[in-house]
N, C-alpha and C positions, 0 to 999 in steps of 0.2 A: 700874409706872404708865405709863399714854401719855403720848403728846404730840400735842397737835391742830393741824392745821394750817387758817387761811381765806383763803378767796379771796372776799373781801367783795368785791360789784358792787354796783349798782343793782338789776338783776333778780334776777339769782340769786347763789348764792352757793357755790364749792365748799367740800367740807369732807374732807379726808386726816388720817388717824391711823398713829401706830405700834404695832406688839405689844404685849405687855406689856413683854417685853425691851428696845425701843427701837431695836429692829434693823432694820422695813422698815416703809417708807412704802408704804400702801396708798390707794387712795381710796377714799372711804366713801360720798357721796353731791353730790345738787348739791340746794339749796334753795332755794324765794324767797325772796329779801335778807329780807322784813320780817316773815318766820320764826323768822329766825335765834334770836335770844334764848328764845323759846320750845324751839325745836330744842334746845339746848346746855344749856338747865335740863333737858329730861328727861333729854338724853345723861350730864351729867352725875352726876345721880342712878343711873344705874345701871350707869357705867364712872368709875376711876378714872384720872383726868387730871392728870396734875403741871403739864403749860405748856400755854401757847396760842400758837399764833404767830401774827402776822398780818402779812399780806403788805405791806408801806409802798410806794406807785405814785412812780415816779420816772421820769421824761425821763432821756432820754439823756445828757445835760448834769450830772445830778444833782438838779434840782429837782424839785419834789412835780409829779406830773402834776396834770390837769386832775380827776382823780376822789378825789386827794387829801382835799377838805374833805368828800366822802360818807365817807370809812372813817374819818378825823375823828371824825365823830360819832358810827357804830357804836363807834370804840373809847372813847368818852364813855360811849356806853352799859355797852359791856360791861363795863369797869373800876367803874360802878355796881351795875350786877348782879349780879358777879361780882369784889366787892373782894377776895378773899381767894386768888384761881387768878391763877399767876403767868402775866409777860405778855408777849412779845418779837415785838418789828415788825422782820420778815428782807424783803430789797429782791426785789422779785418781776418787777423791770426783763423777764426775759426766760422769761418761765413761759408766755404764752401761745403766743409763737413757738413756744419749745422742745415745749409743748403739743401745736402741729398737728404741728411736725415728726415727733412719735413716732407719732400717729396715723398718720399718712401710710406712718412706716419700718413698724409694725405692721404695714399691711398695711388697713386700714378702706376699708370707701367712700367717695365723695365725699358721699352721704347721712348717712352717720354723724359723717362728718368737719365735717360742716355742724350735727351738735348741738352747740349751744353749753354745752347744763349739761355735758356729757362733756369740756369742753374746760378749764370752769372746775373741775372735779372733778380732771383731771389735772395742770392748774395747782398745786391747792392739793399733789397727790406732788410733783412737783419741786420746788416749794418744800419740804418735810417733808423729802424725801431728801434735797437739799443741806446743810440744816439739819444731818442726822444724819451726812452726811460730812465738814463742816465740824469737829464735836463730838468726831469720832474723833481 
């Protein structure tokens, strides 16, 4: 069974999964945030998913960031939609940094580097893969 990873925004929204095995975080795609729910009821209907993770935004300090009470409410929603798919909020403090930085080490252009769904897609890997390193 997977494990999904989100990077719930305002616009869009990345979205990273593991094999079946739970061995590599891959990214899957990037969506409009107000997709989402939609997205993850067909996903889920035709991939098996054991967790969900979603990113919880936090300041440097520790506190909720400013986009804190928008993934709030998606995870109101989701936890409604989706009562029965277990549910774990992992700190994503530094997923979009780490994000460009890989583009950049990659090798991308400054055109590519400037897609943002590509940034929030790679967000939601490093989140997924720390998760799975963590786990080991």
């Amino acid at each position: 069974m997977r494990i999904l990873a989100i990077d719930y925004g305002l616009k869009r929204t990345g979205i990273a999964v593991t094999d079946e095995m739970q061995m590599i975080a891959s990214g899957l795609t990037t969506i409009a945030s107000e997709t989402a729910v939609n997205f993850l009821t067909d996903y889920f209907a035709k991939e098996k998913v054991e967790k969900v993770l979603i990113g919880e935004p936090k300041q440097m300090n520790g506190l909720p960031s400013e986009s804190a009470p928008l993934i709030e409410a998606f995870v109101v929603k989701f936890i409604a939609q989706f009562p029965d798919m277990q549910l774990e909020r992992v700190d994503e403090r530094f997923t979009s940094k780490m994000a460009f930085q890989t583009m950049i080490d990659s090798g991308l252009k400054k055109k590519q580097r400037q897609d943002k769904g590509l940034i929030d897609e790679i967000s939601a890997t490093i989140m997924l893969q720390d998760y799975l390193s963590r786990k080991k």
